[in-house]
DSSP file (Angstrom, degrees, kcal/mol; ACC not computed):
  #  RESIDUE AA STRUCTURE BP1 BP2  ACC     N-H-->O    O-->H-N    N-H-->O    O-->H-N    TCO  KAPPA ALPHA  PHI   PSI    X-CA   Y-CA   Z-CA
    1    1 A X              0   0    0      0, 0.0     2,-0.2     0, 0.0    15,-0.1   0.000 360.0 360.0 360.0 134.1  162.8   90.7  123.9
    2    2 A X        -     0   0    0     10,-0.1     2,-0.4     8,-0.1    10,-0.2  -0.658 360.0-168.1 -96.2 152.3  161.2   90.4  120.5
    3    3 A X  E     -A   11   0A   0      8,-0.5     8,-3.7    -2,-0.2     2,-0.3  -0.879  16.7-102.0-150.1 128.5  162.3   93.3  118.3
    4    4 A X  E     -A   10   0A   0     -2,-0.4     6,-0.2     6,-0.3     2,-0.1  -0.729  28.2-151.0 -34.3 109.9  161.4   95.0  114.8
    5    5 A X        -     0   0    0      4,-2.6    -1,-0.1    -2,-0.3     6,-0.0  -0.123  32.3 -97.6 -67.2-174.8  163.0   94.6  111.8
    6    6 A X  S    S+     0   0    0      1,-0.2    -2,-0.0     2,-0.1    -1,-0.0   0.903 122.9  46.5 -50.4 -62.7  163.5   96.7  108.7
    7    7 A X  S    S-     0   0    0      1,-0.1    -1,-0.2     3,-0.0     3,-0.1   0.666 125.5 -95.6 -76.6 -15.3  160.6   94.9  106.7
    8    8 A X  S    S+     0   0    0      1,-0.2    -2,-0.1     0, 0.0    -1,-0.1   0.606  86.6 134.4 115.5  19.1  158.0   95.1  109.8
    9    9 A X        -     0   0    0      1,-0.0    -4,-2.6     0, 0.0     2,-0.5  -0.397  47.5-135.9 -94.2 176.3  159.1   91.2  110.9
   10   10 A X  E     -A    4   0A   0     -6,-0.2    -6,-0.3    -3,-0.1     2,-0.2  -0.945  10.3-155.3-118.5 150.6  159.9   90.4  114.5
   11   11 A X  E     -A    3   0A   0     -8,-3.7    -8,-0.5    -2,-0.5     2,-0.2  -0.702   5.6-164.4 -90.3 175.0  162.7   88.4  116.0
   12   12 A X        -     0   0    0     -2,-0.2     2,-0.3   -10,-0.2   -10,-0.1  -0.914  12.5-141.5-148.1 152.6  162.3   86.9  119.3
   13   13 A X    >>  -     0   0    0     -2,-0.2     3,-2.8     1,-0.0     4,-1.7  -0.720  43.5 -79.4-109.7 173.9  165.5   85.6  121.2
   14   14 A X  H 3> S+     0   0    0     -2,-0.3     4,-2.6     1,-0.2     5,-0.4   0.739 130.7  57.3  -7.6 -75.1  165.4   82.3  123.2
   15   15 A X  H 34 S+     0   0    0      2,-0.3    -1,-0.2     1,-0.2     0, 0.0   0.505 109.2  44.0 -66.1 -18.0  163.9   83.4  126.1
   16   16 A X  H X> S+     0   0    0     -3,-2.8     4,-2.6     3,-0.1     3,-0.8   0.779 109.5  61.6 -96.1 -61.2  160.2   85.0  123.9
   17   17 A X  H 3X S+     0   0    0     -4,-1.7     4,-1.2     1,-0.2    -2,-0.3   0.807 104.8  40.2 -52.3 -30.6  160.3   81.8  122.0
   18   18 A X  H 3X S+     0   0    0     -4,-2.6     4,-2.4     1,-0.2    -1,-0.2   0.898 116.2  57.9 -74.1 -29.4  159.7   79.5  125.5
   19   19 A X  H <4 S+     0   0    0     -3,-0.8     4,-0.4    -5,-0.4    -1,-0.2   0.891 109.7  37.9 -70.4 -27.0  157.2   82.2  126.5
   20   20 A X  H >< S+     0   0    0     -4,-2.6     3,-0.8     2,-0.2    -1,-0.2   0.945 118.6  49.2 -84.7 -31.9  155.1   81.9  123.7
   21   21 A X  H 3< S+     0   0    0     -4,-1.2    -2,-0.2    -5,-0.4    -1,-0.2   0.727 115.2  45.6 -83.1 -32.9  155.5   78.0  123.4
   22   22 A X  T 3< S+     0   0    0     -4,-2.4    -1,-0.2    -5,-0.2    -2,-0.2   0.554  86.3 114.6 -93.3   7.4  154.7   77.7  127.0
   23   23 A X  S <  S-     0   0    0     -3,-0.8    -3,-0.1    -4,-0.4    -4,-0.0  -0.270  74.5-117.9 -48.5 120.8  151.7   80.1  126.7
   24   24 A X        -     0   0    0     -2,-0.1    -1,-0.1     2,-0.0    -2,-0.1  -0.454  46.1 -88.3 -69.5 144.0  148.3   78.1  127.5
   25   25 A X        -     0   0    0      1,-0.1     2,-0.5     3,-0.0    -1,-0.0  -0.322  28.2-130.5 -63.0 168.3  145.9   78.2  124.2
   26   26 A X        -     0   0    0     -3,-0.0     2,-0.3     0, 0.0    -1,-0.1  -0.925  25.3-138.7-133.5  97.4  143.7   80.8  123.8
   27   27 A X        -     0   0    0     -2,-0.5     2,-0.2     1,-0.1    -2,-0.0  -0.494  10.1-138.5 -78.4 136.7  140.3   79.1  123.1
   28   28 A X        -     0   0    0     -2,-0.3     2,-0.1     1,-0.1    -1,-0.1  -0.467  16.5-142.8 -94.5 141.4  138.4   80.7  120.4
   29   29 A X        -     0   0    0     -2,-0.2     2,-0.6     1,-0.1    -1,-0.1  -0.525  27.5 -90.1 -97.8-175.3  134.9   80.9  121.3
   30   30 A X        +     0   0    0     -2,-0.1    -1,-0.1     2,-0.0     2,-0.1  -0.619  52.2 161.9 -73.0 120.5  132.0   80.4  118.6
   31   31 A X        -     0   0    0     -2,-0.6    -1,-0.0     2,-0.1    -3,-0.0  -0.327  45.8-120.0-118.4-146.4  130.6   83.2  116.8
   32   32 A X  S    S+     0   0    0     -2,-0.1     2,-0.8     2,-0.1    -1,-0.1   0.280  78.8  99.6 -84.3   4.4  128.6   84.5  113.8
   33   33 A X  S    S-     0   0    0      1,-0.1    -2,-0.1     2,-0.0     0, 0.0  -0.494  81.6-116.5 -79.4 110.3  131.1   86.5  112.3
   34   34 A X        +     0   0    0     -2,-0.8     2,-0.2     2,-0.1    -1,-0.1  -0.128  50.3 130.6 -42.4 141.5  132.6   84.7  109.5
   35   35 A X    >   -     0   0    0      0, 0.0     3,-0.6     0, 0.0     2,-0.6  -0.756  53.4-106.2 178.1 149.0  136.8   83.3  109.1
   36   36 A X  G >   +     0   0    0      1,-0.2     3,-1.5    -2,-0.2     8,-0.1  -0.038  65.5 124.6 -41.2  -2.1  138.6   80.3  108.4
   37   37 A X  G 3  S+     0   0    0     -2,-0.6    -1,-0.2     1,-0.3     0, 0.0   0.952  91.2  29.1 -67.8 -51.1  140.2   78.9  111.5
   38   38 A X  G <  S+     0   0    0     -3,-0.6     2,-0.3     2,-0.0    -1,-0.3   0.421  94.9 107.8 -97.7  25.0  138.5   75.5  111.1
   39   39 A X  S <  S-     0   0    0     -3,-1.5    -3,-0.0     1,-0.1     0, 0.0  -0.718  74.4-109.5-101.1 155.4  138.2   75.3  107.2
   40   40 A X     >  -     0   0    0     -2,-0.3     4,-2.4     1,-0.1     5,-0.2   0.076  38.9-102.4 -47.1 157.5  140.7   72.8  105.1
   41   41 A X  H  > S+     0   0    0      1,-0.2     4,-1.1     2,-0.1     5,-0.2   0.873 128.2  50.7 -71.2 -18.6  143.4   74.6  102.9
   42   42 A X  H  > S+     0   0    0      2,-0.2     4,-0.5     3,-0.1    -1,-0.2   0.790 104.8  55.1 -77.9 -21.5  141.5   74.1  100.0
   43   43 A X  H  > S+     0   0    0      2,-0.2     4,-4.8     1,-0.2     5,-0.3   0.833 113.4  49.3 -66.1 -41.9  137.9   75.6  101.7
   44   44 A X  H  X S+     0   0    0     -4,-2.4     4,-1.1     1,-0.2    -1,-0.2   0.880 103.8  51.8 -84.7  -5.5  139.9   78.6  102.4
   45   45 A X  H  X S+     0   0    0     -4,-1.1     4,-0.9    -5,-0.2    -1,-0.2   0.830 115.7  47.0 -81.9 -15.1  141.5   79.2   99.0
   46   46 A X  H  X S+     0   0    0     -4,-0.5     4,-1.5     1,-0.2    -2,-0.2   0.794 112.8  45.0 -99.6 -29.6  138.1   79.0   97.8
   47   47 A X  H  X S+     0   0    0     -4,-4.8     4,-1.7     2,-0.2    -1,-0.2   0.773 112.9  51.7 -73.5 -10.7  136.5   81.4  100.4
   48   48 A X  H  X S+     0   0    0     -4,-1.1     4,-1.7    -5,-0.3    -2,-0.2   0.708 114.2  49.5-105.6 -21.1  139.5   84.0   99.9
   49   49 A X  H  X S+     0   0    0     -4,-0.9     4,-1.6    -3,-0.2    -2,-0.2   0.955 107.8  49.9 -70.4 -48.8  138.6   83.6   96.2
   50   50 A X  H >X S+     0   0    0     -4,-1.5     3,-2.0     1,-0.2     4,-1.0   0.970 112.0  47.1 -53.3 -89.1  135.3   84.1   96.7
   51   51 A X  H 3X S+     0   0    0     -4,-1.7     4,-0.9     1,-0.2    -1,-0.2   0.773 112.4  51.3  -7.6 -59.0  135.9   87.3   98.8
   52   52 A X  H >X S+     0   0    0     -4,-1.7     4,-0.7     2,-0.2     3,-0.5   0.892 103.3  54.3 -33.1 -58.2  138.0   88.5   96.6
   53   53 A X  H << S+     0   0    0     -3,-2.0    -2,-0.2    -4,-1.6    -1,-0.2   0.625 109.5  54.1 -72.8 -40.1  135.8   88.1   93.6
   54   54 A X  H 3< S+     0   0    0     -4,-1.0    -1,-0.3     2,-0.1     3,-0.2   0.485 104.5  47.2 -52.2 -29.2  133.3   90.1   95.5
   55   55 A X  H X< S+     0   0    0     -4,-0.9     3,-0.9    -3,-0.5    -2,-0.2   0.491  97.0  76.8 -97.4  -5.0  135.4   93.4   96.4
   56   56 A X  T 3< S+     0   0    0     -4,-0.7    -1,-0.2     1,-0.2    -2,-0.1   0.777  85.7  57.0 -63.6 -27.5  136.4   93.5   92.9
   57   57 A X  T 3         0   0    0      1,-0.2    -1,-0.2    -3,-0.2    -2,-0.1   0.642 360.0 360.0 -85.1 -10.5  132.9   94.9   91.9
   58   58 A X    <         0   0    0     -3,-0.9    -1,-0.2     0, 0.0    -2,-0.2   0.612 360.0 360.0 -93.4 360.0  133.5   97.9   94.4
């Protein structure tokens, strides 16, 4: 049974870790809302900059 820590982390004993690992994927369908799932690490440090760089003016 996965459990809360002190810092807001979870544990999981044995028995959550096989359930989640034997979990079927959860295909993400297409949308228009913009995110990152299929960009490179370097596309997303440069979109997260970019975001950034953008809420700063607000």
């Amino acid at each position: 049974m996965p459990q809360e820590s002190f810092f807001g982390q979870f544990t999981l004993d044995e028995e959550a870790a096989k359930k989640l690992i034997s979990s079927p994927r959860t295909k993400i369908r297409h949308t228009n809302v913009p995110n990152d799932l299929k960009l490179s690490k370097s596309e997303r440090i440069i979109n997260a900059e970019r975001v950034l760089n953008s809420r700063k003016g607000k």
